[in-house]
C-alpha positions as CSV (number, residue, x, y, z in Angstrom):
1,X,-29.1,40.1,-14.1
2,X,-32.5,39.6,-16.0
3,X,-32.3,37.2,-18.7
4,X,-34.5,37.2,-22.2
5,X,-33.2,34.5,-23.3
6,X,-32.7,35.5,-27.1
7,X,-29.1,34.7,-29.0
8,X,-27.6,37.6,-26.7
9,X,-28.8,39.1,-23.7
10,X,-26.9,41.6,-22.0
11,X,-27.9,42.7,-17.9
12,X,-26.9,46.2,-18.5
13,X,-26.9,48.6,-21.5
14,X,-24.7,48.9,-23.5
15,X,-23.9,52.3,-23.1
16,X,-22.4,51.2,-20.0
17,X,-18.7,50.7,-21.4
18,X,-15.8,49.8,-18.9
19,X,-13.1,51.9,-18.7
20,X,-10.7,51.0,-21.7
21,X,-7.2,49.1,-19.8
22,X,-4.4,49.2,-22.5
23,X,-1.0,47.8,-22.3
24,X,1.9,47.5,-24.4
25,X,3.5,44.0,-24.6
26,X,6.8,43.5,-24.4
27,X,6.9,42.4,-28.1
28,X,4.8,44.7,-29.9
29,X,5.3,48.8,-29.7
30,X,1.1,49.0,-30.7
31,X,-0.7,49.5,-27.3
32,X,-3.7,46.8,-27.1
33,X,-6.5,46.3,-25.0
34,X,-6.6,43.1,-23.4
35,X,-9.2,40.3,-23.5
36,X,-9.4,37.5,-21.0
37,X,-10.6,34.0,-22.8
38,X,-11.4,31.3,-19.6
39,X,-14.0,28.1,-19.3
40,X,-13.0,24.6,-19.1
41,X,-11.6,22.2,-21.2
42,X,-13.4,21.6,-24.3
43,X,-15.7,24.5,-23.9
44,X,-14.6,25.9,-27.0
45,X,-12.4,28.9,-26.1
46,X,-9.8,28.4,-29.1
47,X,-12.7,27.2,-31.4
48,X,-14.4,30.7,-30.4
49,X,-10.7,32.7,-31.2
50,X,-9.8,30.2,-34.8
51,X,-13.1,30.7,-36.4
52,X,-13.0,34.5,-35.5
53,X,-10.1,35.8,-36.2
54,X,-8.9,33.0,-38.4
55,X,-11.8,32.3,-40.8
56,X,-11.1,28.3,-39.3
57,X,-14.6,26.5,-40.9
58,X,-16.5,25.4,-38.0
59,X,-16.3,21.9,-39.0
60,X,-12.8,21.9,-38.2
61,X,-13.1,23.0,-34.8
62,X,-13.2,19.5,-33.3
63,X,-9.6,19.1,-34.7
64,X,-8.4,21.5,-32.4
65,X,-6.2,20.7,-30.0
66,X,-6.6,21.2,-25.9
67,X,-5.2,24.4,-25.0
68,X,-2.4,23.7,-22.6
69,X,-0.8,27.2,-21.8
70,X,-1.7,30.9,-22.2
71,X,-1.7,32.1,-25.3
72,X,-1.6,35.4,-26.4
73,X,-3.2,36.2,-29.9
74,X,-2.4,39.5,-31.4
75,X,-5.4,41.1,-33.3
76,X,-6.4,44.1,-35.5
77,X,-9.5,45.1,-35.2
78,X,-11.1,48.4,-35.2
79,X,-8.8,48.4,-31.4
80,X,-5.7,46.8,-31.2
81,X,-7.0,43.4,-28.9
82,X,-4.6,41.2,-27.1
83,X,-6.5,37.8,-26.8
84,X,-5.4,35.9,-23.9
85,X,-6.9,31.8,-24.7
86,X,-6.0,30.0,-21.3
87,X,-5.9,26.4,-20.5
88,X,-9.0,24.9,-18.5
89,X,-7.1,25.1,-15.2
90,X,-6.0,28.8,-15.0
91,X,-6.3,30.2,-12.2
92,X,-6.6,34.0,-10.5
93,X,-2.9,33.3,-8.5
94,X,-1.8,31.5,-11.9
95,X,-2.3,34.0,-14.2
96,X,0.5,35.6,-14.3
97,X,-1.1,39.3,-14.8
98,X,-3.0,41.2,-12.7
99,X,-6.7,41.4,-13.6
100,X,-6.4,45.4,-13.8
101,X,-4.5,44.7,-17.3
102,X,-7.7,43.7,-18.7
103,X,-10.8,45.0,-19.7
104,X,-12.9,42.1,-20.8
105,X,-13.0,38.4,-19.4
106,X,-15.1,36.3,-21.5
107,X,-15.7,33.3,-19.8
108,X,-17.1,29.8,-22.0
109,X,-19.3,27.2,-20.9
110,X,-20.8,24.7,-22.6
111,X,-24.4,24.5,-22.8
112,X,-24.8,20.9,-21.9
113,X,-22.6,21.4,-18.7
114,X,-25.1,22.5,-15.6
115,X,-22.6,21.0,-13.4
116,X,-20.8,23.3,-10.6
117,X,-17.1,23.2,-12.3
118,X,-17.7,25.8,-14.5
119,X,-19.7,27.8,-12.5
120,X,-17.1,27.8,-9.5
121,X,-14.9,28.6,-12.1
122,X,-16.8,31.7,-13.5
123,X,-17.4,33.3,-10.1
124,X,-14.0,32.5,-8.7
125,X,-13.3,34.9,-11.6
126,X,-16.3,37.4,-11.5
127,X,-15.1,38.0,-7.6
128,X,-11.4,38.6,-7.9
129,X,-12.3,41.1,-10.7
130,X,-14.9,42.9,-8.9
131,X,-12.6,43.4,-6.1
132,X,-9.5,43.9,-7.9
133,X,-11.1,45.7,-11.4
134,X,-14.7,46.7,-10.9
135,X,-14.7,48.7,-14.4
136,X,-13.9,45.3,-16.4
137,X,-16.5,43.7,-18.6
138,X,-18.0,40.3,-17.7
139,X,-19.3,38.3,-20.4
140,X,-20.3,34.9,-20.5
141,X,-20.7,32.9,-23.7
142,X,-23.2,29.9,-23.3
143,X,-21.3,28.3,-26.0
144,X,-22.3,24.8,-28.1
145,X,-25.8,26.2,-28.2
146,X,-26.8,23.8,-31.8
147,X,-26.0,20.9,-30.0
148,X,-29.7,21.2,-28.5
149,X,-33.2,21.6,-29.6
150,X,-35.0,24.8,-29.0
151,X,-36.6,23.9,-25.9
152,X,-33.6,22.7,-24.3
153,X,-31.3,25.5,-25.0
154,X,-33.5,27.7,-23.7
155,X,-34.0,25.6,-20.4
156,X,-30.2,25.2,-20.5
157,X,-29.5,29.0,-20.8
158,X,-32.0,30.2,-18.4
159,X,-30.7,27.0,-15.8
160,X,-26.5,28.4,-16.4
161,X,-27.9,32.1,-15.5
162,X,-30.0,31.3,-12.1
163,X,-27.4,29.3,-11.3
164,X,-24.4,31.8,-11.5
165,X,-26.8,34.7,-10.3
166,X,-27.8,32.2,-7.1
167,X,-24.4,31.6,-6.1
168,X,-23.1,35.5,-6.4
169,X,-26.2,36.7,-4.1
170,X,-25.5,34.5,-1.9
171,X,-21.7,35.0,-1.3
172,X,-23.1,38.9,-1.2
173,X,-26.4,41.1,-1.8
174,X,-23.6,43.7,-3.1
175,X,-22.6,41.6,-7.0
176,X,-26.1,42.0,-7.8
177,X,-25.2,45.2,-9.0
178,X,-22.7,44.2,-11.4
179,X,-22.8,44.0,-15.1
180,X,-22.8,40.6,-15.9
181,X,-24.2,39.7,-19.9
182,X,-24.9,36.3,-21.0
183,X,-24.4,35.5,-24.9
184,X,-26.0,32.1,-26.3
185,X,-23.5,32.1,-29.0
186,X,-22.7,29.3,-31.6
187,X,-19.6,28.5,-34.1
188,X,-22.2,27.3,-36.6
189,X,-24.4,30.4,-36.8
190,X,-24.4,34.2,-37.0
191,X,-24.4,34.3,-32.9
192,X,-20.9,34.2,-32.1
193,X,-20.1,37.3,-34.2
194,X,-23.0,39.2,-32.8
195,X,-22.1,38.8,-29.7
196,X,-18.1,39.5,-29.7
197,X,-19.2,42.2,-31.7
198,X,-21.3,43.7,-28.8
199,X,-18.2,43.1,-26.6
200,X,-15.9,44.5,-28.8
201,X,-18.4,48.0,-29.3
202,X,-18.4,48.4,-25.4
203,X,-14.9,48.8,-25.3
204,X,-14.4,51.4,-28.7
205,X,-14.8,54.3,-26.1
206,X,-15.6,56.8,-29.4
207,X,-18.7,54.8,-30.4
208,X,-21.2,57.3,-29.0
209,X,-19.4,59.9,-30.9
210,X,-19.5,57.6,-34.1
211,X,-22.7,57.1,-33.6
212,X,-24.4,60.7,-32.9
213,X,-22.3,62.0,-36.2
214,X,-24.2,58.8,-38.2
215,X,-27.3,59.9,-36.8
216,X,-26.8,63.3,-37.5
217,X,-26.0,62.7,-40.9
218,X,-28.9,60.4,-41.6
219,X,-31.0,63.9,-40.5
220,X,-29.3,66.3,-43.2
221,X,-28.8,63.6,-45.5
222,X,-32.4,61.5,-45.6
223,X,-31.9,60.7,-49.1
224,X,-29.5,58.9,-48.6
């Protein structure tokens, strides 16, 4: 779980996609892979969902209102995604789902908060899925990161990752292993879309395939 510290750092390539969990909903024939939103309140979960998939100006974000139940947001992507954005208090036994449904959790914390909430929260979350869905994607978005100067966000960041890393080895030598990827991601700033965007490319399983047929193209075609 090495961290560089730059707008998105990821512990394991990305090559390493999990294994693609789609369901159909009960309300919608199209199948769609589901995404798990957590992080306490005021993190910035539905901030991260309106000004992505809603074009919401960041400067509106603070109008939001708390997220009080699970909701799931349908979206069309390049893969069908059902978004689950879940209140601050979720828990694993309040759910509602299984973690197998899912093939992402992306869990938000604010970059101001080195407190051991969030962080209790995160690896309450990071266990049950290893033991319940090993193949799932864990990414955490170190979110808020313009409300600090350089120096600080960096402190912050590398502060959030020793301190989740810390508390895994020490429940168990065995989570070292796992693929966990830290994003410092921002509403305000290209960050946010580069790193959903590395989180949605590990889950379009015909990637490598899209990308060998680029590549070989660019070699028959270097004009172009």
């Amino acid at each position: 779980m090495a961290a560089n510290y730059s707008s998105t750092q990821s512990s394991s390539p990305l090559n390493q996609r999990p294994k693609l969990n789609v369901h159909r909903s009960s309300s919608d024939s199209v199948a769609r892979t589901k995404i798990l939103l957590l992080g306490l309140r005021r993190a910035g979960k539905t901030s991260i969902q309106q000004v992505l998939f809603n074009n919401l100006p960041p400067k509106q974000t603070f109008y939001l209102e708390t997220t009080m139940r699970i909701v799931k947001h349908h979206v069309d992507t390049v893969i069908p995604l059902e978004i689950w954005d879940c209140p601050a208090n979720t828990t694993v036994e309040s759910l509602g789902a299984p973690l197998s449904q899912f093939s992402t959790i992306i869990f938000v914390i604010d970059i101001r908060d080195l407190y051991n909430q969030p962080i209790s929260k995160l690896v309450e979350f990071i266990v049950a899925s290893y033991s319940e869905n090993p193949d799932i994607s864990l990414e955490v978005f170190v979110h808020k990161a313009e409300k600090l100067q350089e120096d600080d966000k960096i402190e912050n960041f590398r502060q959030i990752h020793e301190r989740v890393s810390d508390r895994l080895l020490d429940m168990s030598p065995e989570y070292e292993q796992m693929q966990l990827n830290f994003h410092l991601t921002s509403v305000y700033d290209h960050s946010l879309h580069e790193a959903f965007s590395r989180v949605l490319h590990k889950l379009i399983e015909s990637l490598p395939y899209l990308e060998e047929l680029l590549n070989v193209f660019c070699a028959v075609r270097p004009d172009q």
